[in-house]
C-alpha positions in Angstrom: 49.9 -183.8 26.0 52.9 -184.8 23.8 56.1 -182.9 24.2 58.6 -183.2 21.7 62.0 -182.8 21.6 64.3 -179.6 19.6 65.3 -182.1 17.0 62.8 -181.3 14.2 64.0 -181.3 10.8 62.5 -178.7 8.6 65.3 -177.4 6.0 62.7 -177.9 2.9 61.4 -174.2 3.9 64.4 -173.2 5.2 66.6 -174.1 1.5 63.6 -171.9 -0.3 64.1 -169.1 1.8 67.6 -168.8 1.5 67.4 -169.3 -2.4 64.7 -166.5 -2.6 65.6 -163.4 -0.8 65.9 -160.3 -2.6 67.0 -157.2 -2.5 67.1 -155.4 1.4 67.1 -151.8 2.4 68.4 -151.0 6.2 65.9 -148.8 8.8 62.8 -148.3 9.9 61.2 -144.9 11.4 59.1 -144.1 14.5 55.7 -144.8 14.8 53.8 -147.5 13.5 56.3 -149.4 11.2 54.8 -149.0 7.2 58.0 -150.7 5.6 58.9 -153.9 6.2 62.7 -153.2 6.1 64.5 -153.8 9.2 67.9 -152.5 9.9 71.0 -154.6 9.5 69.0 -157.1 7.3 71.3 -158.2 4.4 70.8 -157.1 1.0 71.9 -159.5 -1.4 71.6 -163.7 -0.8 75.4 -163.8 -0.1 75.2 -160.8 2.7 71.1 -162.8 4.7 73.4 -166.3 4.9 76.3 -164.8 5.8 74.9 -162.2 8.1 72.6 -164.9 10.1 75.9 -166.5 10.5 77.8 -163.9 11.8 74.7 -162.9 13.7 74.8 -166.0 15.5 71.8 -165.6 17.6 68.1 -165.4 18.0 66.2 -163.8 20.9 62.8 -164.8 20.9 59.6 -164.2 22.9 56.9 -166.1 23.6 53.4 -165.4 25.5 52.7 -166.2 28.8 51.3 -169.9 29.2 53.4 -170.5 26.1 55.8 -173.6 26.0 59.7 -172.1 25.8 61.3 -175.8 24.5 60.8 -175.3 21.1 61.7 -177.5 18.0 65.2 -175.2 17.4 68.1 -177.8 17.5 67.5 -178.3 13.6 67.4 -174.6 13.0 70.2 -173.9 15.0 72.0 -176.2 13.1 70.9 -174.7 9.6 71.4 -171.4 9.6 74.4 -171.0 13.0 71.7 -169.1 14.7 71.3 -170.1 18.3 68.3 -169.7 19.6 67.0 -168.2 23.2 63.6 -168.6 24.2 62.3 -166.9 27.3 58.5 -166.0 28.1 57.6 -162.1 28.3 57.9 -160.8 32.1 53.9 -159.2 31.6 50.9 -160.6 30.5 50.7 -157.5 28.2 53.1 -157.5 25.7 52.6 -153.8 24.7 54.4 -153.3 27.6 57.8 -152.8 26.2 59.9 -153.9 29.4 58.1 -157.6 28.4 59.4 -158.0 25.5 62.9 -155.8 25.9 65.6 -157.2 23.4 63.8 -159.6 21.3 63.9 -160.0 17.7 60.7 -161.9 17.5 57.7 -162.4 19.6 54.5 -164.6 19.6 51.7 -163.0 20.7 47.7 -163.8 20.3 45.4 -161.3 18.6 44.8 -159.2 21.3 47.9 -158.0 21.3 49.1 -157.7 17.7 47.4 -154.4 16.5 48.4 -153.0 20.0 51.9 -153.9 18.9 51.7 -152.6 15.5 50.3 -149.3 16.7 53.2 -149.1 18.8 55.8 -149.4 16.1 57.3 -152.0 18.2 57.1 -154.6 15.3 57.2 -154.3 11.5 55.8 -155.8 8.7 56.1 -159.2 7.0 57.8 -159.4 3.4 55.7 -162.6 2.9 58.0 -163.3 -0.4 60.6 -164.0 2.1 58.2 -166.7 3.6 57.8 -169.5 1.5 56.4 -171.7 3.8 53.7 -168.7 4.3 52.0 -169.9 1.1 50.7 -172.9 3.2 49.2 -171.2 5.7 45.6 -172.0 5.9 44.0 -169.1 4.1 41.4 -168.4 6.9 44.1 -167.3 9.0 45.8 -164.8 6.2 45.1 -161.4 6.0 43.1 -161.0 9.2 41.8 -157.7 11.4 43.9 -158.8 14.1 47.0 -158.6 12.2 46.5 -156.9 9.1 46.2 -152.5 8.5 45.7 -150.9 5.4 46.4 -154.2 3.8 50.3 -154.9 5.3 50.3 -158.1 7.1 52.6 -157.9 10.1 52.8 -161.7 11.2 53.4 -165.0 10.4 50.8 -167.5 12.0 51.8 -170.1 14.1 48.0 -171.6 15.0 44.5 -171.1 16.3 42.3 -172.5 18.9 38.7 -172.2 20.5 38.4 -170.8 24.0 36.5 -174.2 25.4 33.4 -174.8 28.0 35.3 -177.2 29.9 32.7 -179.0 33.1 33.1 -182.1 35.5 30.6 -185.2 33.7 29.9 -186.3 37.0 27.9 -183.3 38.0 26.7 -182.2 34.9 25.2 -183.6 32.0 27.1 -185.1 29.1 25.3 -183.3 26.6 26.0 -179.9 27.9 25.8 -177.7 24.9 25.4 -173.8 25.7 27.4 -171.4 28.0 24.8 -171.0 30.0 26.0 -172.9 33.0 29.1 -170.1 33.6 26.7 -167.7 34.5 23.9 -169.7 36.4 24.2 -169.0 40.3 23.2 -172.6 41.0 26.7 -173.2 40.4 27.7 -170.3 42.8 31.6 -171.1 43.5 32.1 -173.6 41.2 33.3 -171.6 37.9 36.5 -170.9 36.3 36.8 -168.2 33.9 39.4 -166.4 32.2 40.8 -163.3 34.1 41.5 -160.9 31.1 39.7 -157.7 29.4 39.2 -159.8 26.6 36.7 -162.4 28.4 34.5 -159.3 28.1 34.0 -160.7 24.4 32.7 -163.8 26.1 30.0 -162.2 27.6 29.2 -159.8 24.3 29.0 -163.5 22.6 26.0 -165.1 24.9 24.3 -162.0 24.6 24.4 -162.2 20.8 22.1 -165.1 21.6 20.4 -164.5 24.3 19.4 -160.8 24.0 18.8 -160.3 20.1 17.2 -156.9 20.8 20.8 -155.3 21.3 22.0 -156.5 17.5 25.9 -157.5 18.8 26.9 -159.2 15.2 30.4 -159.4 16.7 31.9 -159.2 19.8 34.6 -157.0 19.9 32.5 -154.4 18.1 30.5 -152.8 21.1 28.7 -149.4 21.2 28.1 -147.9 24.8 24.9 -149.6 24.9 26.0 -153.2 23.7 29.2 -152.5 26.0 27.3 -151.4 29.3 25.1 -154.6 29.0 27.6 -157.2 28.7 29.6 -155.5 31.4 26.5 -156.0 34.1 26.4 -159.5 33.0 30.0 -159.8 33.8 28.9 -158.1 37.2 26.5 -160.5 38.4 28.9 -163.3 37.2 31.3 -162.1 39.2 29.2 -162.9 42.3 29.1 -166.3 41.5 33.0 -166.9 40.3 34.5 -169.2 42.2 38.1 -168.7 40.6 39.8 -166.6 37.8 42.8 -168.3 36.0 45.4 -166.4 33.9 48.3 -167.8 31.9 50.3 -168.0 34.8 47.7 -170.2 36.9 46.9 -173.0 34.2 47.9 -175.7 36.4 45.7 -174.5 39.0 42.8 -174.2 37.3 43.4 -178.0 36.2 44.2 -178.5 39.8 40.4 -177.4 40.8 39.1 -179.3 38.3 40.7 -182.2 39.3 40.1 -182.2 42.6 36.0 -180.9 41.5 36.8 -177.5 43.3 35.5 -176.3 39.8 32.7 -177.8 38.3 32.4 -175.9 34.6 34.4 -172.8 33.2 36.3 -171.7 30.1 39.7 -173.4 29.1 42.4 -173.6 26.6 43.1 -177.1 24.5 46.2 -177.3 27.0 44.3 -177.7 30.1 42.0 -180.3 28.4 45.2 -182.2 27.3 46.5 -182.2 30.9 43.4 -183.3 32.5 43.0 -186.1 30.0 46.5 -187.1 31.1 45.4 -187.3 35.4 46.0 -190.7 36.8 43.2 -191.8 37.5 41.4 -190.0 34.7 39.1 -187.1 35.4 36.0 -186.9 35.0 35.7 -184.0 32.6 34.8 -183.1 29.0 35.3 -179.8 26.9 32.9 -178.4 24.3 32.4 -175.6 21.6 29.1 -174.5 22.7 25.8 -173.7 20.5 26.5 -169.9 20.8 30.4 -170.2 19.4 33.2 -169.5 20.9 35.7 -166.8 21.0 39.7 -167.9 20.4 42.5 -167.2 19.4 45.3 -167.1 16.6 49.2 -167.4 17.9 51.5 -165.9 15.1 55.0 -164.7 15.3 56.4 -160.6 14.5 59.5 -159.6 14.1 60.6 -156.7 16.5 61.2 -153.1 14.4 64.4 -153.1 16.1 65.6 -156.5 15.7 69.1 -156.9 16.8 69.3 -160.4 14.5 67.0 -159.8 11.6 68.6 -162.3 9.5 68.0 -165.0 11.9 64.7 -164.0 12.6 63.6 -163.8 9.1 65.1 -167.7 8.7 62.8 -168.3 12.1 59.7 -166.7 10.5 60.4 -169.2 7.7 61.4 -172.4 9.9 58.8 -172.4 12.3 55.7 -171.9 9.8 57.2 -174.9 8.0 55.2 -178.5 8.4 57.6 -180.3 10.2 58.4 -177.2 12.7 55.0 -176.1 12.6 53.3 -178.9 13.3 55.3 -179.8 16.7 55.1 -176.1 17.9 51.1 -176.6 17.3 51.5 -179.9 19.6 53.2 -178.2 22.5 50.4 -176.2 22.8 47.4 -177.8 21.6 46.3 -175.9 19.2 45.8 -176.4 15.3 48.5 -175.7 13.1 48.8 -173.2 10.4 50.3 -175.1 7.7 47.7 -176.6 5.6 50.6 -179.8 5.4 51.8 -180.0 9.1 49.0 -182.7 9.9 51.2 -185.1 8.0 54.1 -184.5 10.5 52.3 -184.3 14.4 53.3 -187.4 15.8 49.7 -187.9 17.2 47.9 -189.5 13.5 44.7 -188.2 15.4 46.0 -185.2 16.6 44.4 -182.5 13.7 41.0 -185.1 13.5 41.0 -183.7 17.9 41.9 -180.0 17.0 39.8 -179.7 13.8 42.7 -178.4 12.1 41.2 -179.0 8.4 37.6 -178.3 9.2 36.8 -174.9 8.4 33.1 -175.5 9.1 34.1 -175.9 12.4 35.8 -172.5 12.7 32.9 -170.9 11.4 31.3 -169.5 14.4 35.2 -169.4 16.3 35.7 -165.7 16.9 39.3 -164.9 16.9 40.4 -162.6 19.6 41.1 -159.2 18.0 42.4 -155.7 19.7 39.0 -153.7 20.5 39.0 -150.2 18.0 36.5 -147.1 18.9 36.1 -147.5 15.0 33.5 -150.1 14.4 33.9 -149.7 10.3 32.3 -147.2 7.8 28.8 -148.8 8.6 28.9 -147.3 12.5 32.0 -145.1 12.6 33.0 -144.3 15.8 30.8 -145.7 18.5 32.4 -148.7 19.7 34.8 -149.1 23.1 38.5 -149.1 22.4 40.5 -151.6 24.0 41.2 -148.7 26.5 37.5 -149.2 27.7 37.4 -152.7 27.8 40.9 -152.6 30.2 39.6 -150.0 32.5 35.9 -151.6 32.7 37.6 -154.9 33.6 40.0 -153.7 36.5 37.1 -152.2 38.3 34.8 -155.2 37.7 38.0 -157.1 39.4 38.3 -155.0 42.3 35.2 -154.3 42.9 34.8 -150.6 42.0 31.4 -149.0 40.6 31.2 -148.6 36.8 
């Protein structure tokens, strides 16, 4: 996997930014955060570049599993704000104690409506992102981070949660999930310890039990809910190991050494298997049924202690130059419809599909789970309260 230096020039973005800012009003109130106006933010062109000077910093906050040497050095150098980049001290970034003192954060879609119900971030004056007009439209607007039509983040990329399995034991043309919850492969699978692997199992059953009508899976009524959580029972017999953010290298560890045979993945752990001397034996696949994923975007924190400097960030990191080596540290495809002219991989978006929307088509970004499944069902489905609760006792073991 390629990691690139903090030298990337992006000041195209960063000089339309600064020529287009508007009018700013200070403070924001309690609860979820309607106005995108952030205290301290400057309110005339003169007041943002001077301010972001004077400011002189930038606390930032990135996801667990996340790569903290990010392209800054040419932003730093733009704009006077130094940049600190640290990543959250929980795997739940609602938890405010994980993301204490930031101005911005990059979080995945199961995070960001938590977030937004919180008040802990505020919304996105998308004028004041120019680069934002290149963001691939797919990703604009979303569930995850969208309510009551207020966008509340800037994307940063997306990627497929991937069947990733050892060729040497099974076949090449391996095309379904059905292997990660066969028990002939009793100790040999690796999957995803998190609440939101529940949408894993609601996405087989789409397939392979029609009769309960799941048309997506993070819309679950008791019924759809209960079913997918016995599946993730009997799985749970069979696991052989459960990797988190914090245990990537292990789970590329079993893999290597064919502790694990087949499991779900990231892009990342692909990338750093592909990279074992000698090479492993391994290949990763978007499976017949789809896949769930994700979306990586950035929020800016309703009490931002640097707004200015965050808003340049917002800016500077969604452009192609910035975005596009951000995308690389991680492995996932970019947002800006121009970055793929900038990775310095020329195959790089051809691997992560990056302009191929067909191939997205069935990729079922991770969203926050509501009780309110839309006017057609109203309240029937499991909060994200539900899902949490039902996965800690599948974990340890207690009855439903």
């Amino acid at each position: 996997m390629s990691r690139i230096a903090a030298s990337a020039p992006a000041g195209g973005a960063l000089a339309l930014l600064l020529g287009s800012l508007a009018l700013l009003a200070a403070g924001c109130g309690g609860g979820r955060v309607k106005d995108w106006q952030v205290g301290g933010l400057g309110t005339t062109l003169t007041q943002i570049q001077h301010r972001a000077r004077s400011e002189g910093k930038l606390d930032l906050v990135v996801r667990p599993g996340f790569p903290t040497n990010l392209p800054v050095a040419a932003f730093t150098r733009q704009t006077g704000c130094e940049v600190t980049t640290r990543t959250a001290t929980s795997v739940d970034l609602v938890d405010s104690k994980a993301t204490k003192g930031s101005d911005g954060v990059l979080v995945a879609g199961d995070a960001m409506l938590r977030l937004i119900d919180k008040g802990m971030v505020a919304p996105v004056n998308f004028d004041l992102v120019p680069g934002y007009r290149d963001v691939v439209e797919a990703l604009k607007g979303r569930l995850f981070d969208t309510v009551e039509g207020t966008g509340y983040a800037v994307p940063q990329g997306r990627a497929a949660n991937l069947e990733l399995f050892r060729t040497d034991y099974l076949p090449s043309d391996t095309s379904s999930w059905a292997p990660i919850w066969s028990p002939s492969l009793k100790g040999r699978i690796s999957i995803y310890d998190d609440p939101i692997f529940i949408a894993d199992a609601a996405l087989y059953l789409e397939t392979t039990r029609p009769s309960l009508r799941i048309t997506n899976p993070y819309e679950l009524d008791g019924k759809q809910f209960a079913v997918a959580i016995r599946l993730l029972r009997r799985q749970r017999q069979i696991i052989g190991e459960y990797w988190n953010t914090a245990t990537i290298k292990e789970q590329v560890a079993s893999f290597a050494s064919g502790q694990s045979l087949v499991g779900t993945t990231w892009p990342r752990q692909v990338a750093l298997l592909e990279a074992e001397q000698p090479p492993v034996a391994v290949t990763a696949v978007k499976p017949s049924e789809g896949a769930t994923g994700w979306a990586d975007a950035w929020m800016i924190s309703s009490k931002a202690k640097h707004p200015n400097c965050t808003y340049l960030w917002l800016d500077y990191v969604v452009s192609p130059e910035a975005n596009a080596r951000v995308a690389e540290l991680f492995r996932e495809a970019p947002s800006n419809t121009r970055a793929c002219e900038f990775t310095t991989d020329a195959g790089y978006c051809d691997a992560v599909h990056a302009q191929d929307e067909e191939w997205w088509k069935d990729v079922h970004l991770w969203t926050v789970p509501q009780k309110n499944c839309g006017a057609a069902r109203g309240d029937v489905c499991k909060s994200y309260d539900d899902w949490r609760k039902a996965w800690v006792a599948l974990r340890t073991g207690r009855p439903e």
